[in-house]
C-alpha positions as CSV (number, residue, x, y, z in Angstrom):
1,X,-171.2,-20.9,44.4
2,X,-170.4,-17.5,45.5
3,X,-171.6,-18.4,49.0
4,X,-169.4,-21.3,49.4
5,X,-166.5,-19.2,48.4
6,X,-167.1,-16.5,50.8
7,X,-168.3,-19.0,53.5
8,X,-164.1,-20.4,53.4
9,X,-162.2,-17.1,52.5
10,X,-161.7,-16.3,56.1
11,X,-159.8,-19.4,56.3
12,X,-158.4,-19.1,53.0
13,X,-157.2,-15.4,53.3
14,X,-155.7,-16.8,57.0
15,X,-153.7,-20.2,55.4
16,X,-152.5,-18.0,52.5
17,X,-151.0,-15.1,54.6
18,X,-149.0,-17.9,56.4
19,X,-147.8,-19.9,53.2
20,X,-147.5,-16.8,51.3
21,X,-144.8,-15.3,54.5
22,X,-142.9,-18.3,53.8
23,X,-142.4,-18.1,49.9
24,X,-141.9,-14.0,50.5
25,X,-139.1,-14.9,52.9
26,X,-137.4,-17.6,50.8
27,X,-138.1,-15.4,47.7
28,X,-135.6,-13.0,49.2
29,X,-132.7,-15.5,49.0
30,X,-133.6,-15.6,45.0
31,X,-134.0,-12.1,44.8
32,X,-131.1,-11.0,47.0
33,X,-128.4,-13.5,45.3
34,X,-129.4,-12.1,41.5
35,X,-129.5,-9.0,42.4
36,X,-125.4,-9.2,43.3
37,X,-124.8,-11.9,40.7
38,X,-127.5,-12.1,38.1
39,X,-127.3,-16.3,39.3
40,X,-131.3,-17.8,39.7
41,X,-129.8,-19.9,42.8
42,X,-132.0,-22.8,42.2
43,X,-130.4,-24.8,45.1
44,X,-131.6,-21.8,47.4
45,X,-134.9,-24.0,47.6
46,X,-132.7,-27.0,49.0
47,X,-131.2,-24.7,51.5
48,X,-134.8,-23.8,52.7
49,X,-135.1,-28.1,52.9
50,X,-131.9,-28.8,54.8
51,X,-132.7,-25.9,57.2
52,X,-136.1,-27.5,57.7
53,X,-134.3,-30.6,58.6
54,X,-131.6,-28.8,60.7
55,X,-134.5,-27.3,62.7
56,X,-136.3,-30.4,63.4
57,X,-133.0,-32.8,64.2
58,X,-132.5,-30.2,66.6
59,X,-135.4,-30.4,68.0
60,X,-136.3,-33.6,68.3
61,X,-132.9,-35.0,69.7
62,X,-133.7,-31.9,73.0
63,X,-137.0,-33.7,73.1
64,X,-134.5,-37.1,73.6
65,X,-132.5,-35.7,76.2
66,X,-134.7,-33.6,78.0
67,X,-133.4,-30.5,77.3
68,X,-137.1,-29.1,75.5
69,X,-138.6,-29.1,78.4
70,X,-135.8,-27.6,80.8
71,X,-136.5,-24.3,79.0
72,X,-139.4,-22.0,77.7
73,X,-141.1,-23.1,74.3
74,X,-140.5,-19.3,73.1
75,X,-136.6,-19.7,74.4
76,X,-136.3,-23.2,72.5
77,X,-138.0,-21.9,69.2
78,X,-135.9,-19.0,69.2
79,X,-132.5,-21.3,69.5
80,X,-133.8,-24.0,66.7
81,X,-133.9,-20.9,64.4
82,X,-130.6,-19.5,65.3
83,X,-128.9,-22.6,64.9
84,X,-131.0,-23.5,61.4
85,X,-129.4,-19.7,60.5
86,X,-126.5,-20.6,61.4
87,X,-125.8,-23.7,59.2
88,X,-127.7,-22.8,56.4
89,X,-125.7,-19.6,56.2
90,X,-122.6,-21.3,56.4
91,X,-123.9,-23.9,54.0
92,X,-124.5,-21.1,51.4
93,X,-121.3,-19.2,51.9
94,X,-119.6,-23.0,51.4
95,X,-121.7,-23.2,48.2
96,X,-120.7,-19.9,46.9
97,X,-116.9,-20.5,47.4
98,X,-117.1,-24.1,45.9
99,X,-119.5,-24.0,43.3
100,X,-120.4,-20.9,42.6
101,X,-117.4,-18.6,42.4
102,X,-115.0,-20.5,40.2
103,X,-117.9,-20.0,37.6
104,X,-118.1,-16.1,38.2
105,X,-116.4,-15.6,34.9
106,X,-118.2,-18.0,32.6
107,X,-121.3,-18.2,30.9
108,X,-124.8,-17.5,32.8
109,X,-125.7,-21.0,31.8
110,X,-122.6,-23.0,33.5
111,X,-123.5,-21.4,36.5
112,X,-127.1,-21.9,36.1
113,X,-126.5,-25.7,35.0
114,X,-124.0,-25.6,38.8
115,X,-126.9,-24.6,40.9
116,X,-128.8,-27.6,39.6
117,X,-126.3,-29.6,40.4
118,X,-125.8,-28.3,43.8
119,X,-129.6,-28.4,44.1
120,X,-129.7,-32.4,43.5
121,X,-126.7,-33.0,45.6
122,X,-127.9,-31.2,49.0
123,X,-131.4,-33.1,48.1
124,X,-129.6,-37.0,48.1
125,X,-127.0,-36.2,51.1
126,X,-129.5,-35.1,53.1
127,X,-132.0,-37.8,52.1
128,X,-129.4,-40.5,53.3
129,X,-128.4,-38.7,56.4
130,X,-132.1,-38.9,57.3
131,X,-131.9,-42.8,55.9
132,X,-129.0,-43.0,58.2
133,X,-130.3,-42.4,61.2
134,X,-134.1,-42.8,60.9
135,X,-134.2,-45.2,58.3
136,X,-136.7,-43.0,56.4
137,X,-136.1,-40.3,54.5
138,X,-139.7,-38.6,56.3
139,X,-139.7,-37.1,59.1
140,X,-142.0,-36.0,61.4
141,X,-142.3,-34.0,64.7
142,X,-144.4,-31.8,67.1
143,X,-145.1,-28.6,66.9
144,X,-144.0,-26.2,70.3
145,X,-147.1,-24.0,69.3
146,X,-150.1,-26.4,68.0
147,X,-152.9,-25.2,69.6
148,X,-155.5,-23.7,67.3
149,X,-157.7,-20.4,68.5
150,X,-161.0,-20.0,66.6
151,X,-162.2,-16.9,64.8
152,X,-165.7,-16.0,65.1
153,X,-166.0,-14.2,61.7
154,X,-169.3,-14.5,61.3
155,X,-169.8,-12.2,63.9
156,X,-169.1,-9.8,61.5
157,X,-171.5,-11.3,58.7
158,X,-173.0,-14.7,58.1
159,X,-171.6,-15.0,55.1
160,X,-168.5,-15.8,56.5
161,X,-167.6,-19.1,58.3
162,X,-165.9,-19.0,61.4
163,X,-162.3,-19.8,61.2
164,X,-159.4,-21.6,63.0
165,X,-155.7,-20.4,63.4
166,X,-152.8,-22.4,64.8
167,X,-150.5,-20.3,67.0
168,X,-147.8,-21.7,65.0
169,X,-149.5,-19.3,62.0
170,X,-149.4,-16.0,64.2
171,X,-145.4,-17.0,64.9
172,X,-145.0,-17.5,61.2
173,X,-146.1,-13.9,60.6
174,X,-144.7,-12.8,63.4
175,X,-141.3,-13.7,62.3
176,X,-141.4,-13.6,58.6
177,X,-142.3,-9.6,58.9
178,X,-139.9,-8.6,61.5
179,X,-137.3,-10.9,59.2
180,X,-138.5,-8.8,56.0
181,X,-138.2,-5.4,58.2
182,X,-134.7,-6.2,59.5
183,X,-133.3,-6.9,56.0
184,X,-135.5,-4.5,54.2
185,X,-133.6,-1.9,56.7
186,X,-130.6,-3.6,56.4
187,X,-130.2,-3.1,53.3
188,X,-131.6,0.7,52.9
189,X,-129.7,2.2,55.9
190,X,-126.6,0.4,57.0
191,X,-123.0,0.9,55.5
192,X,-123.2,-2.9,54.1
193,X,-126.3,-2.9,52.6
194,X,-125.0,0.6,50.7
195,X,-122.3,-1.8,49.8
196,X,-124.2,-4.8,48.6
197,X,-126.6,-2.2,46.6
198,X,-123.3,-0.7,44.7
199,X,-121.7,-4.0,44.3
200,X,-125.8,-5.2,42.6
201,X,-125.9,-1.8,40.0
202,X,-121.8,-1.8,38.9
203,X,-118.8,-4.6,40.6
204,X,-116.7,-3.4,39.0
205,X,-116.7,0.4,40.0
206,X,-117.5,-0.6,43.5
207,X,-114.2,-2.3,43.7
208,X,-112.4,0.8,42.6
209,X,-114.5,2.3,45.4
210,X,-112.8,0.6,47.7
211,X,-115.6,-2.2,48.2
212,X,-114.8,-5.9,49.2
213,X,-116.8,-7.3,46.0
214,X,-115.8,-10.8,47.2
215,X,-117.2,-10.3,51.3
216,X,-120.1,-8.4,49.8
217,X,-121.3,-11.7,47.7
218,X,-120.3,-13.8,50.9
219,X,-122.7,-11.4,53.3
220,X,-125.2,-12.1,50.9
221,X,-125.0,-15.6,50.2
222,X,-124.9,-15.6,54.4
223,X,-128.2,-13.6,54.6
224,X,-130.2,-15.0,52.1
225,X,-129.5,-18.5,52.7
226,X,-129.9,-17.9,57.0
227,X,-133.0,-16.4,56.3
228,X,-134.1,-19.7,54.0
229,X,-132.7,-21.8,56.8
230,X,-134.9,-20.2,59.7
231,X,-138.3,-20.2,57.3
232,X,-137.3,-24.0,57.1
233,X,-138.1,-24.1,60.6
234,X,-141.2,-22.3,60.4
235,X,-142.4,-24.7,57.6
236,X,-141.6,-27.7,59.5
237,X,-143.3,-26.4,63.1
238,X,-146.2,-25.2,60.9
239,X,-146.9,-28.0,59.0
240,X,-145.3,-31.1,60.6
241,X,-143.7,-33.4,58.4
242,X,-141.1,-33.0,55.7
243,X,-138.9,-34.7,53.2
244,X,-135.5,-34.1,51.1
245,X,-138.0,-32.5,48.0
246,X,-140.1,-30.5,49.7
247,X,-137.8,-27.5,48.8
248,X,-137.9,-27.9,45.0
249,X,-141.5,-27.3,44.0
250,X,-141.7,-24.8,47.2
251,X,-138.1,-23.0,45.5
252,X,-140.3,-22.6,42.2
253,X,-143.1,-20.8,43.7
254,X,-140.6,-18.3,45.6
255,X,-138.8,-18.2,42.6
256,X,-141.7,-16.9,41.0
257,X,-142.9,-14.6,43.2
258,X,-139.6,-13.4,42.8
259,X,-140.2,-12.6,39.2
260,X,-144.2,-11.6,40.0
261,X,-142.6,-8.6,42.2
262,X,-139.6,-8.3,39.8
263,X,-136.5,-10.6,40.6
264,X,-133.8,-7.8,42.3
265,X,-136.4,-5.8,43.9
266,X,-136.7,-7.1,47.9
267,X,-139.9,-5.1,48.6
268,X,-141.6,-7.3,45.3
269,X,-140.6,-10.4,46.3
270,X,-142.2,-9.9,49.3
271,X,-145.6,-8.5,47.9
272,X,-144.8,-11.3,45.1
273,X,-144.8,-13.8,47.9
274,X,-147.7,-13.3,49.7
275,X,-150.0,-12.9,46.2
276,X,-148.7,-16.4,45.4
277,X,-149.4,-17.9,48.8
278,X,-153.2,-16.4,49.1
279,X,-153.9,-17.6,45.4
280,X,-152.3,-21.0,46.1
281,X,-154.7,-21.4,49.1
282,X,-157.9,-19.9,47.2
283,X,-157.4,-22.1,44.2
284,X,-156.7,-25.4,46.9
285,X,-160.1,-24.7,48.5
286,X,-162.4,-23.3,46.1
287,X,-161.3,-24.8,42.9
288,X,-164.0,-27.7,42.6
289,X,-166.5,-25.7,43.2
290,X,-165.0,-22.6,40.3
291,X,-165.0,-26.3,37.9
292,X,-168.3,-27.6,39.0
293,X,-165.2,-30.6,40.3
294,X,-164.1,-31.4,37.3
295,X,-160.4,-29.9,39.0
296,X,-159.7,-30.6,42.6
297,X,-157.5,-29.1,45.1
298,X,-154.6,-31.0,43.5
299,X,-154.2,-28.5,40.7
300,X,-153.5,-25.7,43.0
301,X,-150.4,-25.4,41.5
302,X,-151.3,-24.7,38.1
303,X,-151.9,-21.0,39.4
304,X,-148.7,-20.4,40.4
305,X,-146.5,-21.2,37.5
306,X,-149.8,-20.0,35.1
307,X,-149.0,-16.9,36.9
308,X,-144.9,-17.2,36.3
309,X,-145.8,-17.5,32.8
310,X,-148.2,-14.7,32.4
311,X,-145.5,-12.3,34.3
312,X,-142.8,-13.4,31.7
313,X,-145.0,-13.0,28.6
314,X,-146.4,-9.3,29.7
315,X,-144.2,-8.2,31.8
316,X,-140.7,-9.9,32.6
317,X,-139.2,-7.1,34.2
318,X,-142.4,-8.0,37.5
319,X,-144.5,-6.0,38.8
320,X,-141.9,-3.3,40.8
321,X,-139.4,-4.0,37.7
322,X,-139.3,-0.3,36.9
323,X,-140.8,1.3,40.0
324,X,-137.3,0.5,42.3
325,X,-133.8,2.0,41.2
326,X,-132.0,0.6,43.8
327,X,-131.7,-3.5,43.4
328,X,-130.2,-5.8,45.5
């Protein structure tokens, strides 16, 4: 048994570095929008969805006119994101001013019960825009960056199987850490991110301070939902097809490795993130063989929210809870 688990975790440890950038990145909507509002954004998970969807309509109606291959894959991939950022951000500011604000005043709950709402909504219009005009509500495309490079690791022992990685994989890390680093600096060393942190530990001093409470919570909405938008993308270039629910049970995991790094704290949601995503991929592969198959692969999940669980019984406050002052 032990053999056949170390013969896949190069493979494994490679598959969950890639899903676990992608939960770390849309953890950091969650994370960012609680930390100003103490609001779980559930519909954040449907912003990652309709960015997804953004990304590839883009993309495939360039492929339609010719315009993919007037210019460089790198330059194209680079303008799908932008333009995914781009809506999605100004999808979650819309959100905030329609849905969200009016309830800034009531109970945690209403507004709670609103991104629910909000979450279901995005999910059906975007299901019969993708009706509309493909008549199903799945979609698939290419990927710019398919091809897959193989990994000799058992060059380095032969307990280790030799491993494949799609160039898509090394773009996905690629992005989702300079991503992380821009907001991670963002946020420690510009004048708006000394803002947003004031605004996060008191509003109501900040605005006595002279502080724009109200553009703060927009800039964050903005951020957090742009940088759910553009790992939309990524997911849908990395894995190929998607559909109006793949941001639910994807928005659960985030949202959990949200609270596994401590929900407010930016640096835990992105360790949070990339725990989940490795122990998501070990338990998919090697979870028959853990059972002697009485589980299969399909019960993957049961880690995740077994770890969500575990984090709220022991320790709700996450792992970097009481290690970071500072929350956002």
């Amino acid at each position: 048994m032990m053999n056949d688990i170390l013969h896949t975790l190069p493979q494994v440890l490679i598959d969950g570095l890639a899903l676990g950038a992608i939960y770390a990145v849309v953890a950091l909507g969650y994370t960012m929008v609680y930390g100003i509002l103490e609001l779980i954004n559930f519909a954040h998970g449907e912003i990652f969805m309709t960015g997804a969807f953004v990304g590839t309509a883009v993309l495939l109606a360039a492929q339609g006119t010719g315009l993919a291959s007037s210019l460089p894959p790198w330059l194209f991939y680079l303008l799908i994101l932008l333009i995914a950022m781009m809506f999605t951000g100004a999808l979650g500011v819309g959100i905030e001013r329609v849905a969200y604000r009016p309830l800034r005043k009531a109970p945690k709950l209403i507004s709670l019960i609103a991104a629910f709402g909000v979450s279901f909504v995005l999910q059906d219009v975007v299901r019969f825009i993708a009706e509309l005009r493909t008549g199903n509500y799945i979609v698939s495309s290419s990927s710019l960056y398919g091809e897959r490079m193989s990994l000799p690791a058992s060059s380095i022992s032969s307990l280790f199987g030799d491993a494949t990685v799609k160039t898509n994989t090394l773009i996905i890390l690629g992005a989702a850490l300079l991503l992380m680093a821009a907001l991670d600096r963002f946020v420690n060393r510009s004048k708006w991110g000394v803002a947003m942190r004031a605004v996060a530990q008191d509003r109501e001093t900040a605005s006595l301070m002279s502080i724009n409470v109200n553009k703060i919570i927009v800039l964050t909405f903005f951020i957090g939902s742009a940088l759910g938008g553009a790992t939309g993308v990524l997911f849908a270039q990395q894995y190929g097809t998607i559909d109006p629910y793949i941001g639910f049970i994807l928005g659960m995991k985030a949202f959990t490795a949200a609270v596994l790094g401590g929900i407010g704290n930016i640096r835990g949601a992105m360790f949070g993130g990339f725990v989940i995503g490795i122990l998501e991929m070990f338990a998919s592969s090697n979870l028959g063989t853990l059972t002697g198959g009485s589980f299969g692969a399909e019960y993957k999940d049961v880690f995740a929210f077994s770890i969500l669980i575990i984090v709220l019984i022991f320790k709700p406050e996450g792992l970097f809870g009481r290690a970071v002052k500072e929350k956002v």
